[in-house]
Gaussian input, Z-matrix of N, CA and C with variables (Angstrom, degrees):
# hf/3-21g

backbone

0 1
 N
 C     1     B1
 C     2     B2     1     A1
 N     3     B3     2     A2     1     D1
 C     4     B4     3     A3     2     D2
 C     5     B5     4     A4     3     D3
 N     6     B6     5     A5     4     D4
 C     7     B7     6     A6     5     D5
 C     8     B8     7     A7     6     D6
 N     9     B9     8     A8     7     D7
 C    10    B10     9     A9     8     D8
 C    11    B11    10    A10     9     D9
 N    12    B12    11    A11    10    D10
 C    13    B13    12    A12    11    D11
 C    14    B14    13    A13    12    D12
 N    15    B15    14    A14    13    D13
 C    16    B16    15    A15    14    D14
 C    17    B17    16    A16    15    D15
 N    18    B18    17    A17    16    D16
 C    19    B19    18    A18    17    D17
 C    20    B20    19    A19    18    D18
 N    21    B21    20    A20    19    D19
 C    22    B22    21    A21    20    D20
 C    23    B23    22    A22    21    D21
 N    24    B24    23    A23    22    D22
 C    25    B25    24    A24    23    D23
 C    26    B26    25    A25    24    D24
 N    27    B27    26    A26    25    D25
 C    28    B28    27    A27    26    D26
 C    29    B29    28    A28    27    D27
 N    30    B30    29    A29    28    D28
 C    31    B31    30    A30    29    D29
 C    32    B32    31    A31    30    D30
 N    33    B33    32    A32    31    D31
 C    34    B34    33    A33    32    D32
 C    35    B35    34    A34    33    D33
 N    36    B36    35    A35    34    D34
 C    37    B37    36    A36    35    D35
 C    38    B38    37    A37    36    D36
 N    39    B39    38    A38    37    D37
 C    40    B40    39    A39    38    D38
 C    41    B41    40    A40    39    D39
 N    42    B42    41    A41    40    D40
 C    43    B43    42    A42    41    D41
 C    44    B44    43    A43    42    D42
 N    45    B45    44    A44    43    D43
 C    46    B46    45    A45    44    D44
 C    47    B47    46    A46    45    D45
 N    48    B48    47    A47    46    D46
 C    49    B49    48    A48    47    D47
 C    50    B50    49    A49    48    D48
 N    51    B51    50    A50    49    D49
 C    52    B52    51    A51    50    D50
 C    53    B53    52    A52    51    D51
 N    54    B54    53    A53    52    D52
 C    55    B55    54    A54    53    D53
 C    56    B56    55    A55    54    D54
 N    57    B57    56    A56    55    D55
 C    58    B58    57    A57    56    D56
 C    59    B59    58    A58    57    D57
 N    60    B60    59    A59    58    D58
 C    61    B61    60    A60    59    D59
 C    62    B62    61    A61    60    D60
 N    63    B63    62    A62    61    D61
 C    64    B64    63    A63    62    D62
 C    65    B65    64    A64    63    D63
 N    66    B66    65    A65    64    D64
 C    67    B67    66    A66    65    D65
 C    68    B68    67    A67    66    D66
 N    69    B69    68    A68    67    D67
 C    70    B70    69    A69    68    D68
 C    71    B71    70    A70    69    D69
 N    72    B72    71    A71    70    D70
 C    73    B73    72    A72    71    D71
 C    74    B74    73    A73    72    D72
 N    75    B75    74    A74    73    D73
 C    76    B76    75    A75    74    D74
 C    77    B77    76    A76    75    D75
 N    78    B78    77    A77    76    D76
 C    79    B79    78    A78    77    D77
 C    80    B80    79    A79    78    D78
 N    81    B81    80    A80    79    D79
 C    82    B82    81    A81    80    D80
 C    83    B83    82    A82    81    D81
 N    84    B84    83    A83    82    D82
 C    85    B85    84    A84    83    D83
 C    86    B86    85    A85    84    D84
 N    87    B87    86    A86    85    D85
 C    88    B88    87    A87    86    D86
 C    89    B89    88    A88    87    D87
 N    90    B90    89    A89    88    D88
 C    91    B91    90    A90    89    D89
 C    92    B92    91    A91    90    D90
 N    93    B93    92    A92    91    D91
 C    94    B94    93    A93    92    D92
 C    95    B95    94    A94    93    D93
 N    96    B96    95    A95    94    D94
 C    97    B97    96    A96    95    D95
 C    98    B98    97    A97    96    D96
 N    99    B99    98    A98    97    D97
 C   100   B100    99    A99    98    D98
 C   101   B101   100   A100    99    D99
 N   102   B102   101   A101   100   D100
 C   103   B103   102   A102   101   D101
 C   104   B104   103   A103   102   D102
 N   105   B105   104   A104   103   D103
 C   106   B106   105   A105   104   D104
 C   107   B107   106   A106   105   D105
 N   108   B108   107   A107   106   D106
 C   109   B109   108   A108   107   D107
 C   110   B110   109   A109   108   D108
 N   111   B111   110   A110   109   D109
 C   112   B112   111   A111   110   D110
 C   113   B113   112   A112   111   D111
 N   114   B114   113   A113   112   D112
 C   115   B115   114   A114   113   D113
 C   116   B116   115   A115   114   D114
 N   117   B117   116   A116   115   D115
 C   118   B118   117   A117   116   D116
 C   119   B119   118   A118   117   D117
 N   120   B120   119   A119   118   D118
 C   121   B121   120   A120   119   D119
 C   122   B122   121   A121   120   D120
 N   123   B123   122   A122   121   D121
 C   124   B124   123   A123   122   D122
 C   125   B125   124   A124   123   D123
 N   126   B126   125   A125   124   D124
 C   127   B127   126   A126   125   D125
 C   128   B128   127   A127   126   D126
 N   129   B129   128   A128   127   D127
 C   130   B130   129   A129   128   D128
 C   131   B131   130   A130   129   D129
 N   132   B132   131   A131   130   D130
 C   133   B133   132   A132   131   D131
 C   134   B134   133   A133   132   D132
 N   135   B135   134   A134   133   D133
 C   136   B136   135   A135   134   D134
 C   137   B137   136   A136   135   D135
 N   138   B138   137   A137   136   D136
 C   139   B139   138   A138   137   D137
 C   140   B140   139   A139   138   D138
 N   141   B141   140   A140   139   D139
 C   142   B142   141   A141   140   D140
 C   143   B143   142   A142   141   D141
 N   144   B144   143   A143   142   D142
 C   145   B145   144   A144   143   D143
 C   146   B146   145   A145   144   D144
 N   147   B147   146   A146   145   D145
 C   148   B148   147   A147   146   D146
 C   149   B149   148   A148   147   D147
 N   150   B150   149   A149   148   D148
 C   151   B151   150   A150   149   D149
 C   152   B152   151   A151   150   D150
 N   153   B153   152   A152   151   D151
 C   154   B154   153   A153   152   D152
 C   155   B155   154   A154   153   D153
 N   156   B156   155   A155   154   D154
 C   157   B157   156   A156   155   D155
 C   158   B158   157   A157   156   D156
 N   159   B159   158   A158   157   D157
 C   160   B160   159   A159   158   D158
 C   161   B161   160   A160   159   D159
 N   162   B162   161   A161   160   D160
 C   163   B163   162   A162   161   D161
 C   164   B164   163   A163   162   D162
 N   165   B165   164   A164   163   D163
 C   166   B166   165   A165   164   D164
 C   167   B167   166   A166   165   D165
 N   168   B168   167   A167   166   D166
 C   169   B169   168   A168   167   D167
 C   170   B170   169   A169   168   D168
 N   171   B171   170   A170   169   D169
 C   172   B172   171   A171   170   D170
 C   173   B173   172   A172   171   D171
 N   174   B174   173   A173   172   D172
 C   175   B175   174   A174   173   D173
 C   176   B176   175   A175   174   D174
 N   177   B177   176   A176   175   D175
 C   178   B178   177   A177   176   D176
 C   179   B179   178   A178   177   D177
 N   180   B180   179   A179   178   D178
 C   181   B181   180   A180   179   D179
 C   182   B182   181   A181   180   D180
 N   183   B183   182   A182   181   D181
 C   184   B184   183   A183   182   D182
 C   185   B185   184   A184   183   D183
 N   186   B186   185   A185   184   D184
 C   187   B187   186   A186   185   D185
 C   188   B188   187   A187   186   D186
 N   189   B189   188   A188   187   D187
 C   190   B190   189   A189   188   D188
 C   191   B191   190   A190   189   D189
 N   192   B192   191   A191   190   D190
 C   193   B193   192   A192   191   D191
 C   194   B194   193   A193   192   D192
 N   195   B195   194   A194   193   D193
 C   196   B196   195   A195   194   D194
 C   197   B197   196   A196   195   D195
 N   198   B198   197   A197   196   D196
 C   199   B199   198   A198   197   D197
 C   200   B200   199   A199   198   D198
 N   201   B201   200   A200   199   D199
 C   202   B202   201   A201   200   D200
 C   203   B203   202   A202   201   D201
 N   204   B204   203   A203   202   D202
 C   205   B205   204   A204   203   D203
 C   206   B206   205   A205   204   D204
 N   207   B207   206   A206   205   D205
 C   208   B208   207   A207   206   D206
 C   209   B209   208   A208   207   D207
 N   210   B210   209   A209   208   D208
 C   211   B211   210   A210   209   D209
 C   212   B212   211   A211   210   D210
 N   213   B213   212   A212   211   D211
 C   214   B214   213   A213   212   D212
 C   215   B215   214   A214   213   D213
 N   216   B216   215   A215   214   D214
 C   217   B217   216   A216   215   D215
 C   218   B218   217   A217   216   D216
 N   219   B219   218   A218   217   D217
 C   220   B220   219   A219   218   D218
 C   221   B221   220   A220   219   D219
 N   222   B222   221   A221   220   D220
 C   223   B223   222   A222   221   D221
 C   224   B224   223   A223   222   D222
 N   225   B225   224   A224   223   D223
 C   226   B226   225   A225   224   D224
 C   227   B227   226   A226   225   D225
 N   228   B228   227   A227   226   D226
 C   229   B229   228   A228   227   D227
 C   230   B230   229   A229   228   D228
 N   231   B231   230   A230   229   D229
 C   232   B232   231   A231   230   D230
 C   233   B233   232   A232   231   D231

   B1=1.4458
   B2=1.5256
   B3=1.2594
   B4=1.2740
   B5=1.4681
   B6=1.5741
   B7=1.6612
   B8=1.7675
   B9=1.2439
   B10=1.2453
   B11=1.6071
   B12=0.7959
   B13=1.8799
   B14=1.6440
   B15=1.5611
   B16=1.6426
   B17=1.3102
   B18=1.5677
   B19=1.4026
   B20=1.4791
   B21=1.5372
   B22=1.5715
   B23=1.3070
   B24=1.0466
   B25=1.7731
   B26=1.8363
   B27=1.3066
   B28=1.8966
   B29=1.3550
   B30=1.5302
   B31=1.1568
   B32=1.6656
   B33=1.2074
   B34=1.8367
   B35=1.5380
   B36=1.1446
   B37=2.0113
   B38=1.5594
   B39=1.3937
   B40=1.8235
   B41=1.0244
   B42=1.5640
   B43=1.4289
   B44=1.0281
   B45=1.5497
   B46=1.5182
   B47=1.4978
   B48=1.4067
   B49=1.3407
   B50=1.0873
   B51=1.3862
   B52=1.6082
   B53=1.6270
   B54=1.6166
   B55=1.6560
   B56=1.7718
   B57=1.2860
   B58=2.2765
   B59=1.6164
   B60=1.4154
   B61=1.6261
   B62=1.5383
   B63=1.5822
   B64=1.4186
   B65=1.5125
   B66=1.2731
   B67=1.4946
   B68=1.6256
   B69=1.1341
   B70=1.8993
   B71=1.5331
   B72=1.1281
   B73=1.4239
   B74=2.0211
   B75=1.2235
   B76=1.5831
   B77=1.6177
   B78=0.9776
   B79=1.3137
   B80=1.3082
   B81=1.7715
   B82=1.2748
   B83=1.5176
   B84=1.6440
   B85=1.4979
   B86=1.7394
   B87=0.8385
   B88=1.3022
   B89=1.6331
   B90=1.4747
   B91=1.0025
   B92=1.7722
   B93=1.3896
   B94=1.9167
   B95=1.9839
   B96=1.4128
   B97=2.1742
   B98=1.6627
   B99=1.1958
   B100=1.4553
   B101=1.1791
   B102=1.8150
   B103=1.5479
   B104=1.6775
   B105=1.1025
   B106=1.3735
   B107=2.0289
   B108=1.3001
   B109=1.4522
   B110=1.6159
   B111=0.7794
   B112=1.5075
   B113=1.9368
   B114=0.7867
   B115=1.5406
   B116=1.9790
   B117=1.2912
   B118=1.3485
   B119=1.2022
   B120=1.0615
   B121=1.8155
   B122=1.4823
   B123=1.4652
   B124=1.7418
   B125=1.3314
   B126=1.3982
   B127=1.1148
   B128=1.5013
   B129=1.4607
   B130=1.5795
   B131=1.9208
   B132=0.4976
   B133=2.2509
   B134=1.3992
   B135=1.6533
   B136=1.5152
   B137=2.0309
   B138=1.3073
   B139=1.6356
   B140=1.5507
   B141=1.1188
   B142=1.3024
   B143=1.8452
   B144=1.5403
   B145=1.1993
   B146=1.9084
   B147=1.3553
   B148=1.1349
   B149=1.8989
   B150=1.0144
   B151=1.4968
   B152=1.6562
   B153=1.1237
   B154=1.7114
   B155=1.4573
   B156=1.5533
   B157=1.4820
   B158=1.8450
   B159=1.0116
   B160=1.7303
   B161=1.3986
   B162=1.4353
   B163=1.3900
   B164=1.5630
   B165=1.2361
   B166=1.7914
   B167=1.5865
   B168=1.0977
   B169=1.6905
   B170=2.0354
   B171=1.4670
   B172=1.7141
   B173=1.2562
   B174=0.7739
   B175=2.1560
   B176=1.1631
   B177=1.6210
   B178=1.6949
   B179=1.7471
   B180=1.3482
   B181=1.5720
   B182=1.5835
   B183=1.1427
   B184=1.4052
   B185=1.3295
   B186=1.4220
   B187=1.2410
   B188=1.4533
   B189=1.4091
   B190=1.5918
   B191=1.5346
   B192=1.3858
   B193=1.5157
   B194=1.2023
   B195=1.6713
   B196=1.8550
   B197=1.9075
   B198=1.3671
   B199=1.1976
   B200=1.2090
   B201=1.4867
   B202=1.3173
   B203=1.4967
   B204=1.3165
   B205=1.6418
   B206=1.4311
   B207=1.3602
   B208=1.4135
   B209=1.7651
   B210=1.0848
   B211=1.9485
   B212=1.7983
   B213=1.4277
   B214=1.4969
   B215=2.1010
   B216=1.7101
   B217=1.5990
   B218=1.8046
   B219=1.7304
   B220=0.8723
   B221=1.3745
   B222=1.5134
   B223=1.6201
   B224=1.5763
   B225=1.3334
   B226=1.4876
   B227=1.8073
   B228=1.5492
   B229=1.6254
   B230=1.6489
   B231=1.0416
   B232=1.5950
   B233=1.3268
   A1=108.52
   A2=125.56
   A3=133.68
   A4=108.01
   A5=108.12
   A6=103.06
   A7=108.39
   A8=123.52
   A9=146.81
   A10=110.40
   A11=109.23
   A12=108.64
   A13=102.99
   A14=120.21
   A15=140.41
   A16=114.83
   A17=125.40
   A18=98.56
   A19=112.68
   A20=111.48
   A21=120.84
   A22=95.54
   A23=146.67
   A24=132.08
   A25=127.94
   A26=80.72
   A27=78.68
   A28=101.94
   A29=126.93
   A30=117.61
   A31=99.86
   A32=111.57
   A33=130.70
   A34=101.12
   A35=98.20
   A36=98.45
   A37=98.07
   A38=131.36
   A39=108.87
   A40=127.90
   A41=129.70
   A42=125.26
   A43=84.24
   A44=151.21
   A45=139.47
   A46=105.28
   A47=128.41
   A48=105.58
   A49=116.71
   A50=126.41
   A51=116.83
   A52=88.83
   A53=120.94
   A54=113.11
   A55=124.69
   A56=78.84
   A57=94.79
   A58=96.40
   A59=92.59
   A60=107.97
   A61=112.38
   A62=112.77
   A63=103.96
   A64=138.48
   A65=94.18
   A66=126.88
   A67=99.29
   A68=122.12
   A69=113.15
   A70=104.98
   A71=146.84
   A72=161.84
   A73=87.55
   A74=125.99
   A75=120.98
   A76=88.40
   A77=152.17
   A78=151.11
   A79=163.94
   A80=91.39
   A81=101.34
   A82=138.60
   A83=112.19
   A84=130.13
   A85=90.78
   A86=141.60
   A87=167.26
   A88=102.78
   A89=128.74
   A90=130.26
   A91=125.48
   A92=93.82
   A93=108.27
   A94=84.26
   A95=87.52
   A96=107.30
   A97=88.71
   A98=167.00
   A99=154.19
   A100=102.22
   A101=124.83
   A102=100.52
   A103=96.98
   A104=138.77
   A105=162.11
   A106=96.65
   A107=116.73
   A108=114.30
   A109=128.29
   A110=119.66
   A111=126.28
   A112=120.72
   A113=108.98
   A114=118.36
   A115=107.87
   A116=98.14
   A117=114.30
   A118=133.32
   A119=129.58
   A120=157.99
   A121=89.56
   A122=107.23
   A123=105.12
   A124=122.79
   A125=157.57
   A126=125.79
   A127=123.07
   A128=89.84
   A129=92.79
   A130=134.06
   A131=67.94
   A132=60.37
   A133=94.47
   A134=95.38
   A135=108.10
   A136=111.13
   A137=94.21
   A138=131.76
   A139=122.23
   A140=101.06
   A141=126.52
   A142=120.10
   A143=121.76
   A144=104.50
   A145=89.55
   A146=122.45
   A147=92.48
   A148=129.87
   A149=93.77
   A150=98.55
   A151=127.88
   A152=119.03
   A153=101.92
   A154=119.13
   A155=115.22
   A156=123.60
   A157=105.69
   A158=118.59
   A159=105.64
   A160=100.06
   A161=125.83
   A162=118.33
   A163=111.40
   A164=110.87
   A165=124.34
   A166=103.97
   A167=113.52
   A168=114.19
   A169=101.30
   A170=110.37
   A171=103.74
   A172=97.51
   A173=115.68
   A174=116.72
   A175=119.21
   A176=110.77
   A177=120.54
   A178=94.23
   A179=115.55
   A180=115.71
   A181=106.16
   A182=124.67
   A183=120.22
   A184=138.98
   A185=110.78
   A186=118.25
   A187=106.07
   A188=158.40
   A189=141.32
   A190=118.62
   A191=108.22
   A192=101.06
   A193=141.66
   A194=93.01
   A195=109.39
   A196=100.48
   A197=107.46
   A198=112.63
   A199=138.75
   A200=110.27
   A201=134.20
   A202=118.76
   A203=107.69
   A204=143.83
   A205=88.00
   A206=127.46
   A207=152.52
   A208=120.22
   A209=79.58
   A210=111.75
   A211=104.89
   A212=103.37
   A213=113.25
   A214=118.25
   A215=98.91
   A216=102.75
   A217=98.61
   A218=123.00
   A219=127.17
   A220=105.18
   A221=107.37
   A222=110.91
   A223=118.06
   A224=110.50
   A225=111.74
   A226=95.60
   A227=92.69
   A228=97.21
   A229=101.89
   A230=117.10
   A231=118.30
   A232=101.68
   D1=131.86
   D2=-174.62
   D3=-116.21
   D4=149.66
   D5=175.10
   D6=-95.95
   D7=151.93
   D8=167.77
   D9=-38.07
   D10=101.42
   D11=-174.04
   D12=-45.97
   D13=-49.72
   D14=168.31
   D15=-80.29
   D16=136.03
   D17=161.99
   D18=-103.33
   D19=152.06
   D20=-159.48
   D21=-88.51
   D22=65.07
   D23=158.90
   D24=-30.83
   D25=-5.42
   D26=174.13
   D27=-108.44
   D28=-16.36
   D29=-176.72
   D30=-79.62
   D31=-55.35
   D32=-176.12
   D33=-42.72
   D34=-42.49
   D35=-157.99
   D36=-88.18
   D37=-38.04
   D38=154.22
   D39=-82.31
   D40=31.89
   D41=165.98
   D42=-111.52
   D43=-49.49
   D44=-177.64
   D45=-60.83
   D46=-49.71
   D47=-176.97
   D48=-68.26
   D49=-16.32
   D50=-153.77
   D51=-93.49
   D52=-26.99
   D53=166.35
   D54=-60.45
   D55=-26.44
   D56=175.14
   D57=-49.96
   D58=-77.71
   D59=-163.89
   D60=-48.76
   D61=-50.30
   D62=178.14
   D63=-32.46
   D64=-57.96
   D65=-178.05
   D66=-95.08
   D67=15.64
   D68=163.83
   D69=76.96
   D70=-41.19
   D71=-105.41
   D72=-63.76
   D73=-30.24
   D74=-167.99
   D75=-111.14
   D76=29.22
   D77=104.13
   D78=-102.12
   D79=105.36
   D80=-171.51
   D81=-53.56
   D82=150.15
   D83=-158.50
   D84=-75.29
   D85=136.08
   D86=-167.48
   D87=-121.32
   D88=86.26
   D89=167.66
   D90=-107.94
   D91=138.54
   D92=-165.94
   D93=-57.34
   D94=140.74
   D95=172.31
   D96=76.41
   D97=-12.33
   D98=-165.68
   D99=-105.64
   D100=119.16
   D101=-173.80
   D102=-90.11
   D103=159.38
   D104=-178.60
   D105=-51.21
   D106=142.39
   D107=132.69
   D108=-119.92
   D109=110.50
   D110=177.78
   D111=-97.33
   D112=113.48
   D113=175.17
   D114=-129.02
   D115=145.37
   D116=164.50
   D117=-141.25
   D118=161.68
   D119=-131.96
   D120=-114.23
   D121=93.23
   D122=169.13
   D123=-68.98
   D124=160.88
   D125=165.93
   D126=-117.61
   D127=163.49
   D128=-144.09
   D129=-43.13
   D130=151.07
   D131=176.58
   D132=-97.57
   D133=130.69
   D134=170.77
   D135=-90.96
   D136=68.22
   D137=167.59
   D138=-48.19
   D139=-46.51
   D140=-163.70
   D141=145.13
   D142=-141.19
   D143=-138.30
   D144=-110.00
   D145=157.86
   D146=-175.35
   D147=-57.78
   D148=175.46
   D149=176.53
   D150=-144.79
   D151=-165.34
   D152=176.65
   D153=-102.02
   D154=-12.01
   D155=159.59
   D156=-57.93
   D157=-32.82
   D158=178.36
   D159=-74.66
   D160=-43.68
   D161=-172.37
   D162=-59.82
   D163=-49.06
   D164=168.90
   D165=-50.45
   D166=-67.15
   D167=-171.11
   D168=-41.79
   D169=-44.78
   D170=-177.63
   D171=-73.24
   D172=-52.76
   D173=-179.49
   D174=-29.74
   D175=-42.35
   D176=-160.58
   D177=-94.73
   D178=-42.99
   D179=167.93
   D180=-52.38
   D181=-78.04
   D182=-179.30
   D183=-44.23
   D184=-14.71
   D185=160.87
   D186=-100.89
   D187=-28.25
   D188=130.01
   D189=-13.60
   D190=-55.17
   D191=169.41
   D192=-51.81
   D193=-48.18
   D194=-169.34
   D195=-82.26
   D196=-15.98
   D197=158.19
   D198=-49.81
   D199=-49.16
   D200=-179.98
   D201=-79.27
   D202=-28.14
   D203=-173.60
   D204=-66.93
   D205=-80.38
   D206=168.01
   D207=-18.56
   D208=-50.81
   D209=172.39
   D210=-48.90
   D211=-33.26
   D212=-153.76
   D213=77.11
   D214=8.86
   D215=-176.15
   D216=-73.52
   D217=163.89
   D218=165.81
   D219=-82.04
   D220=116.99
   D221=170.38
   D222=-120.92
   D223=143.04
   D224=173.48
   D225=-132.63
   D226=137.81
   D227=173.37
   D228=-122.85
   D229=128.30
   D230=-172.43
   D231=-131.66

Protein backbone atom coordinates (compact mmCIF):
# COMPACT_ATOMS: atom_id res chain seq x y z
CA UNK A 1 0.00 0.00 0.00
CA UNK A 2 1.45 3.29 -0.96
CA UNK A 3 0.56 6.85 0.22
CA UNK A 4 -0.78 9.53 -2.29
CA UNK A 5 2.14 11.81 -3.18
CA UNK A 6 -1.06 14.82 -2.97
CA UNK A 7 -3.64 14.67 -0.60
CA UNK A 8 -7.15 14.49 -2.38
CA UNK A 9 -9.56 16.47 -0.07
CA UNK A 10 -12.44 15.84 -2.34
CA UNK A 11 -11.92 12.31 -2.23
CA UNK A 12 -11.42 12.32 1.95
CA UNK A 13 -14.20 14.87 2.56
CA UNK A 14 -17.07 12.53 0.72
CA UNK A 15 -16.08 9.47 2.35
CA UNK A 16 -16.31 11.34 5.76
CA UNK A 17 -19.47 12.95 4.91
CA UNK A 18 -21.09 10.22 3.29
CA UNK A 19 -20.06 8.21 6.89
CA UNK A 20 -21.88 11.39 8.86
CA UNK A 21 -25.06 10.90 7.01
CA UNK A 22 -25.14 7.13 7.08
CA UNK A 23 -25.04 6.58 10.57
CA UNK A 24 -27.16 10.05 11.34
CA UNK A 25 -24.12 11.42 13.37
CA UNK A 26 -25.61 15.50 12.69
CA UNK A 27 -28.98 14.30 13.74
CA UNK A 28 -30.15 14.69 16.77
CA UNK A 29 -32.23 11.95 18.91
CA UNK A 30 -35.38 13.76 19.73
CA UNK A 31 -36.58 12.22 22.92
CA UNK A 32 -40.44 12.32 24.41
CA UNK A 33 -39.97 14.64 28.25
CA UNK A 34 -36.22 16.15 26.92
CA UNK A 35 -36.77 19.64 25.78
CA UNK A 36 -34.48 20.14 22.56
CA UNK A 37 -31.33 22.64 22.44
CA UNK A 38 -30.75 24.12 19.21
CA UNK A 39 -28.16 26.86 18.48
CA UNK A 40 -26.65 28.11 15.21
CA UNK A 41 -23.51 29.34 13.45
CA UNK A 42 -24.39 32.86 12.05
CA UNK A 43 -22.29 33.71 9.30
CA UNK A 44 -19.76 35.84 9.45
CA UNK A 45 -20.11 39.71 8.69
CA UNK A 46 -17.61 40.95 6.39
CA UNK A 47 -16.88 43.78 9.29
CA UNK A 48 -13.54 43.95 8.95
CA UNK A 49 -10.46 41.82 9.62
CA UNK A 50 -10.65 38.91 11.82
CA UNK A 51 -10.44 39.35 15.43
CA UNK A 52 -10.59 37.51 18.82
CA UNK A 53 -14.34 38.33 19.58
CA UNK A 54 -15.15 35.80 16.53
CA UNK A 55 -12.82 33.31 18.07
CA UNK A 56 -14.68 33.90 21.62
CA UNK A 57 -18.16 34.12 20.00
CA UNK A 58 -17.31 30.02 18.61
CA UNK A 59 -15.80 29.25 22.03
CA UNK A 60 -18.84 30.44 24.03
CA UNK A 61 -21.23 28.46 21.39
CA UNK A 62 -19.16 25.37 21.70
CA UNK A 63 -19.07 25.12 25.07
CA UNK A 64 -23.27 25.65 25.28
CA UNK A 65 -23.33 22.68 23.17
CA UNK A 66 -20.92 20.22 24.68
CA UNK A 67 -22.79 21.40 27.71
CA UNK A 68 -26.00 20.39 26.73
CA UNK A 69 -24.43 17.24 25.03
CA UNK A 70 -23.12 16.43 28.62
CA UNK A 71 -26.56 17.10 30.17
CA UNK A 72 -27.66 13.96 28.14
CA UNK A 73 -30.17 17.00 26.30
CA UNK A 74 -30.75 16.47 22.47
CA UNK A 75 -28.51 19.06 20.89
CA UNK A 76 -27.89 20.14 17.35
CA UNK A 77 -25.55 23.14 16.59
CA UNK A 78 -25.74 24.12 12.89
Amino acid sequence: MSMDELYNHKKSENEIVNFWDQHTLFTPKIEPGKKPFSIFLVPPNASGPMHIGNAFMIAIQDILVRYNRLKGTPTLWT
